[in-house]
C-alpha positions in Angstrom: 21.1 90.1 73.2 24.1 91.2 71.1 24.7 94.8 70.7 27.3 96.0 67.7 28.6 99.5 67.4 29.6 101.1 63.9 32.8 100.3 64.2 32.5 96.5 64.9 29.9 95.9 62.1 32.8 97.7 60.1 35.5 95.1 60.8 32.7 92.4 60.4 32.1 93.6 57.2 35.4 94.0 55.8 36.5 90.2 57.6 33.2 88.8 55.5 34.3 90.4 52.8 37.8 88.8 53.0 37.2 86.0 53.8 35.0 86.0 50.8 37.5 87.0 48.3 40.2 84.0 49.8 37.3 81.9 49.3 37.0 82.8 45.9 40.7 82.3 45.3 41.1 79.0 46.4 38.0 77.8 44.3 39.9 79.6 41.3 43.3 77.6 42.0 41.0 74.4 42.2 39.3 75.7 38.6 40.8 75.4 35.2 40.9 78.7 33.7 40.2 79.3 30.3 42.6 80.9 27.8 41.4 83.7 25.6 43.4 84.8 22.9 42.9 88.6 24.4 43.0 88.0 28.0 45.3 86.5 30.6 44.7 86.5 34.3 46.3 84.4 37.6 44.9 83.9 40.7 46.7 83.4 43.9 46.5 82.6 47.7 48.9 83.9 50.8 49.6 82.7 54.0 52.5 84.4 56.3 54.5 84.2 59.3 55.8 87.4 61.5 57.3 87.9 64.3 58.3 91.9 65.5 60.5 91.9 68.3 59.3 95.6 68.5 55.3 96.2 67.2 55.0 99.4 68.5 58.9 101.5 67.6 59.1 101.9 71.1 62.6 103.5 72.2 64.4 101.4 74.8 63.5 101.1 78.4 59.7 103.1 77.7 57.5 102.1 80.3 54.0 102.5 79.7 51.8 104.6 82.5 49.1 102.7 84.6 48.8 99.1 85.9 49.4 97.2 82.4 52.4 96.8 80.9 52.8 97.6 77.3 54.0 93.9 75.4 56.6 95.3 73.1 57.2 91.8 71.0 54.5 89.8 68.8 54.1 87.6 65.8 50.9 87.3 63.9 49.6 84.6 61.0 48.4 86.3 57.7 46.1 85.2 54.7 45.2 86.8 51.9 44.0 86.4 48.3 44.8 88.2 45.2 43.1 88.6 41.7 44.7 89.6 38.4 43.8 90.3 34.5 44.2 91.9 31.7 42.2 92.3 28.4 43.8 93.4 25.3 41.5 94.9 23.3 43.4 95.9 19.7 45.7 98.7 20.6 43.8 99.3 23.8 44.9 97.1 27.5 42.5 97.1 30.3 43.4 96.0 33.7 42.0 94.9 36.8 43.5 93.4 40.3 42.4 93.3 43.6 43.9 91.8 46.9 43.1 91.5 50.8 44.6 90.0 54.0 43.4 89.5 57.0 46.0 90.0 60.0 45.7 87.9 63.1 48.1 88.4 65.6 48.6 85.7 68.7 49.1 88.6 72.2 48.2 92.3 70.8 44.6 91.2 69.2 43.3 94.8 69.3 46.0 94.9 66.3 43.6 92.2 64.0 42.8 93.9 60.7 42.3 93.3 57.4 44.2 95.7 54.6 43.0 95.5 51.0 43.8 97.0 47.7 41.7 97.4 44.4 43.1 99.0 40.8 41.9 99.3 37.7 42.6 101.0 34.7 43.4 101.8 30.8 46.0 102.3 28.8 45.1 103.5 25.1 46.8 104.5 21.9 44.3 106.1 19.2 47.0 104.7 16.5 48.2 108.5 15.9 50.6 110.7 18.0 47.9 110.3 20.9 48.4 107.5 24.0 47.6 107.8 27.6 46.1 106.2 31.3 43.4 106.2 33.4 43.8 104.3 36.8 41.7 104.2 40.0 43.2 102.8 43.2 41.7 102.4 46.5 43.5 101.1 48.7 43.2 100.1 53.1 46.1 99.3 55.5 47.5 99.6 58.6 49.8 103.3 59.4 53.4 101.7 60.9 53.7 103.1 64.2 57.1 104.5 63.2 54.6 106.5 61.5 52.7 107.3 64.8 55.2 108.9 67.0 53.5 111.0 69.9 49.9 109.0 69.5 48.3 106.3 71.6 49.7 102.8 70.9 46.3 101.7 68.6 45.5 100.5 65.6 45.4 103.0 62.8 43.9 102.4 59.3 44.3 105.4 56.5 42.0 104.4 53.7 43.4 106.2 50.4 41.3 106.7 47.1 43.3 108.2 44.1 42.2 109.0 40.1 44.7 109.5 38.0 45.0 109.8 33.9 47.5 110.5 31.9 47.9 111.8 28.5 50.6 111.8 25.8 51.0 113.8 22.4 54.0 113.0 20.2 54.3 115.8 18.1 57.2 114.6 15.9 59.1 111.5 15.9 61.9 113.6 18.8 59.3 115.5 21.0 56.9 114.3 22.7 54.6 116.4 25.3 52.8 114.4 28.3 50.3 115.7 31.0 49.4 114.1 34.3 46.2 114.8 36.6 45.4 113.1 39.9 43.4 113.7 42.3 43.1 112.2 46.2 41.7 111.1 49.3 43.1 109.9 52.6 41.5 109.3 56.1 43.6 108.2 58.5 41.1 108.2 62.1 43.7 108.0 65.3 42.8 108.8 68.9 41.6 112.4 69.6 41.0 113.0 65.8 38.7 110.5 64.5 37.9 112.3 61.4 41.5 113.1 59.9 41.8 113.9 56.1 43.6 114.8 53.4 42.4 116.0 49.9 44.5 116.9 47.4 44.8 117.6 43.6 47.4 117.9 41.6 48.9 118.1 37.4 51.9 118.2 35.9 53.4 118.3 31.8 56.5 117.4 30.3 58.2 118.0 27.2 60.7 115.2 26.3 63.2 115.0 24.0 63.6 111.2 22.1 66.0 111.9 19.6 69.8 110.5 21.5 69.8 107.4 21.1 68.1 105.4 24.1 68.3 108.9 25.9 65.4 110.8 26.9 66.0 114.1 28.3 63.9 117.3 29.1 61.7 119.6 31.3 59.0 119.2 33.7 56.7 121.4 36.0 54.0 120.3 38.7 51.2 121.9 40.6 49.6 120.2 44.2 47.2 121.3 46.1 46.0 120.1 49.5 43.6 120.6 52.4 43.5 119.2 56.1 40.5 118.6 57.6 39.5 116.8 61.0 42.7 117.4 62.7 42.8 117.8 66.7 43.1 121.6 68.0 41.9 124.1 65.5 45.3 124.0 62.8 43.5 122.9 59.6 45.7 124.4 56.7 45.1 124.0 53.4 48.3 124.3 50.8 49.9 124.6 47.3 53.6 123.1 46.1 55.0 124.0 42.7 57.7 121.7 41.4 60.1 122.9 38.2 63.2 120.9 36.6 64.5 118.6 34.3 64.3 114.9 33.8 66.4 111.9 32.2 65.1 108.2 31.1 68.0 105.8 29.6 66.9 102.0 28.8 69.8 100.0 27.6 69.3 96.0 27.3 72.2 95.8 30.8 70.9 99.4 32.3 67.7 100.8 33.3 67.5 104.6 34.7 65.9 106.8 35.7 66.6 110.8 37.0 64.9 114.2 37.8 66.3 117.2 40.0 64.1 120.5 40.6 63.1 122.6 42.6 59.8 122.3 45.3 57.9 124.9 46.9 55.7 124.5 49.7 53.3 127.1 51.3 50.4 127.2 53.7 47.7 129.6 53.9 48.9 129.5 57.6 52.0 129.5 57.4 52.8 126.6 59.7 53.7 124.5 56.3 55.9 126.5 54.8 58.9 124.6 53.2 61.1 124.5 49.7 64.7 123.4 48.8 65.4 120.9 46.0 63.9 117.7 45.2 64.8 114.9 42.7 65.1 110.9 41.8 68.3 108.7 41.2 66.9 105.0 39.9 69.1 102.7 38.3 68.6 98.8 37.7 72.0 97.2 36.4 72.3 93.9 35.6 76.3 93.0 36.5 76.6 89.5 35.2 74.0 87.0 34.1 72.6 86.3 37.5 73.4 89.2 40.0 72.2 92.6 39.1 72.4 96.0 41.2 69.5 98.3 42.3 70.5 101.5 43.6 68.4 105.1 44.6 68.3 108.5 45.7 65.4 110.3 46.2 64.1 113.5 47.6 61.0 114.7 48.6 58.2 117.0 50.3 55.5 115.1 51.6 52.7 115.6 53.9 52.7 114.1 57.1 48.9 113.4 58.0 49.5 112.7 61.5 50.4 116.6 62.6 48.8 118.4 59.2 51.9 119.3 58.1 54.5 118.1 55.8 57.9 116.5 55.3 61.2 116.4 53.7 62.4 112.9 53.2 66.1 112.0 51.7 66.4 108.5 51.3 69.2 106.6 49.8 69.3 102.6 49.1 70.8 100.1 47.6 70.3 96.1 46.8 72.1 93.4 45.6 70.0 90.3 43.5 71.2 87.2 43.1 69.1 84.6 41.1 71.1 81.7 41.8 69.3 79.5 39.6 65.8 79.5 38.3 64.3 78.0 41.3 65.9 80.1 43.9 67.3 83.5 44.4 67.8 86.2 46.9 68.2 90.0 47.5 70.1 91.7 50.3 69.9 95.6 50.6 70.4 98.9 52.8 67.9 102.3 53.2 69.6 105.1 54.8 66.7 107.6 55.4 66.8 111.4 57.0 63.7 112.8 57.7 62.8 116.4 58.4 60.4 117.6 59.8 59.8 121.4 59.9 58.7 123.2 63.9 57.4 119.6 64.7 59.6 118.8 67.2 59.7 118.5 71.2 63.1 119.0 72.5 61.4 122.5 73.0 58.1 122.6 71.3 58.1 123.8 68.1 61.4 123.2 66.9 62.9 121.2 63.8 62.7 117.5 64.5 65.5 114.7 62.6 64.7 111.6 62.0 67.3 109.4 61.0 66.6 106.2 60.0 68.4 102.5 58.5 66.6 99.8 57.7 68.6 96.0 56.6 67.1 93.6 54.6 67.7 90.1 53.7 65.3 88.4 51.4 65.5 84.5 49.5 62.2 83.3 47.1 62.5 79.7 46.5 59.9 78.3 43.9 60.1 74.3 44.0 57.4 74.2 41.2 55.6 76.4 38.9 52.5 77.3 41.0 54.5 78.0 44.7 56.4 80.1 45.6 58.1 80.5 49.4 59.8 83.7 50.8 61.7 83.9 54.0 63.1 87.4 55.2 64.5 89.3 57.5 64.3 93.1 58.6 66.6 95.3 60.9 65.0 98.8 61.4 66.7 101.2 63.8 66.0 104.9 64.1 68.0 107.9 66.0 65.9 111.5 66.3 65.9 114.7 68.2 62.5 114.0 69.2 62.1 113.0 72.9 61.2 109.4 73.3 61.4 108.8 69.2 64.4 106.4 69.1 63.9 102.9 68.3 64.8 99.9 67.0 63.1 96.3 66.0 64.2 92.9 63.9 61.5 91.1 62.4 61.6 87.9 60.7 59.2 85.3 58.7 57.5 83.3 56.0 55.5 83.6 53.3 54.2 80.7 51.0 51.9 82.1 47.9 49.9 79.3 45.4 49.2 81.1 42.1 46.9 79.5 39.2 47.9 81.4 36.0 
């Protein structure tokens, strides 16, 4: 007699349901698809090659307590399907996509999982000064384990469910006012806490300034609140975070940016989440000569870390370098220097400030021999230093990944 428990009728589940899904897309790449004047759509299929010289971030020379030792280095096979359309309906666009994949690695098998990803949404113009979104996105994965630092070495899945619309009101032909609502919903089970959530809700408006040229400039505020739940020990705080400043678009047909700097807020009806300095964005996309252009960034941000209930200041700065060598092949080669803060959260004592400081290399080359393939080796260098006890690590990873797509 065969006796399943919630959890593995779950993963059945969700493995039917993939495998389901791939199914579906290879049938589609075997199909001809129609054309409508209104609609266009693609299919495509996935399979990938990994292999982690470090799965777990685990700092040099950790050895795991008990009889078993902990296997630090894997590589797993991937496939996955994905699904795409639109519909343009006159002035209105409605879009759909949804992926999966299913995760099979060859030592660490408790890792197997499947991660999937489903949006869908509207964006509408009434033909007068009004124009706007809706989106819903639901999505499934796997946490990193640089994420997991302090837990159990098991598989951890945060399931994420976000609403968002988005409305725009051009008042004259230089001023234009637009507002933003989400709300969201994260659970992200991990040992000792099987029932760890976040809910939060949030809005924003801006009033932008079109009339320089390709330049748009002007102000922006934003209000989030949030709410733990689930969490081990009794620390379940609920907060708010006010945002204030000004922002900065410039398209040009070589230069693409992007800017905002304000001012965050943070606090926490207990106090433990407390937090504020300023925040901001850096994007620009430069195109240097026909075929190499620049990507560079420099964000800052408060975030909440899930794990401990609490939240985070991140400062990350990157920078790449693409190269499409001809129309078949090209590659991209960039750097992500991160520091992470994390306020009273750390060990070295208890309670105190933790540091993360992290860089992360990476080499990538897509090669498309024909129309409907497409192959993509890379490679990753990840290394981390942190005053956290135990925190340090490093890994390389490397692989594959050949997609068929039927447009």
């Amino acid at each position: 007699m065969l006796t399943l428990n919630h959890c593995s009728c779950r993963k059945v589940r969700q493995s039917v349901a993939s495998g389901l899904l791939i199914c579906t897309a290879l049938a589609a790449l075997a199909m001809p698809i129609r054309a409508h004047a209104q609609f266009t759509g693609k299919a495509s299929a996935t399979g990938q090659f990994e292999s982690n010289s470090n799965v777990f971030a685990l700092e040099s020379g950790f050895v795991q307590p008990g009889p078993n030792e902990l296997r630090r280095s894997d590589t797993y096979y991937a496939y996955g399907a994905e699904f795409e359309g639109s519909y343009l309906w006159g002035r209105q666009q409605f879009y759909a996509k949804a992926s999966t994949k299913e995760y099979d690695y060859q030592h660490l098998t408790e890792l197997n999982h499947n991660d999937y990803k489903v949006n869908a949404g509207l964006i509408w113009e009434l033909g007068g000064p009004w124009d706007g979104k809706l989106d819903v996105a639901r999505t499934h994965n796997m946490v990193p384990f640089l994420d997991l630092l302090g837990s159990a070495q098991a598989l951890s899945l945060v399931t994420e469910q976000k609403e968002t619309a988005q409305i725009g009101l051009k008042v004259n032909p230089n001023w234009k006012i637009v507002g933003l609502a989400s709300t969201s919903k994260s659970d992200q089970p991990i040992p000792g806490a099987p029932s760890l959530q976040l809910t939060q809700s949030s809005g924003s408006m801006s009033i932008e300034y079109l009339g320089i040229g390709n330049l748009t400039s002007g102000l922006t505020a934003g209000y989030l609140s949030g709410d733990y739940s689930g969490a081990s020990g009794t620390m379940n705080p609920s907060y708010t975070q006010s945002t204030a400043g000004f922002l900065a678009n410039y398209k040009h047909y070589r230069t693409l940016f992007e800017g905002q700097v304000g001012y965050t807020r943070r606090a926490s009806d207990t106090g433990t989440d407390n937090t504020s300095g300023f925040t901001g964005l850096f994007d620009l996309v430069h195109q240097l000569t026909p075929k190499t252009s620049l990507t560079a960034k420099i964000d800052r941000t408060i975030n909440s870390y899930l794990l401990n209930s609490s939240s985070e200041i991140d400062t990350e700065a990157g920078m790449s370098i693409n190269w499409q060598a001809t129309y078949k092949l090209a590659g991209t080669l960039g750097y992500t220097f991160t520091y992470r803060d994390f306020p009273r959260q750390g060990n070295n004592p208890v309670g105190s400030n933790r540091v993360d400081i992290q860089e992360h290399w990476t080499l990538g080359i897509s090669y498309k021999p024909a129309r409907w393939l497409m192959i993509k080796p890379y490679a990753d260098l990840l290394a981390r230093r942190t005053t956290f006890i135990g925190g340090a690590f490093s890994s390389t990873i490397f692989g594959v990944s050949v997609t068929v797509t039927r447009p």
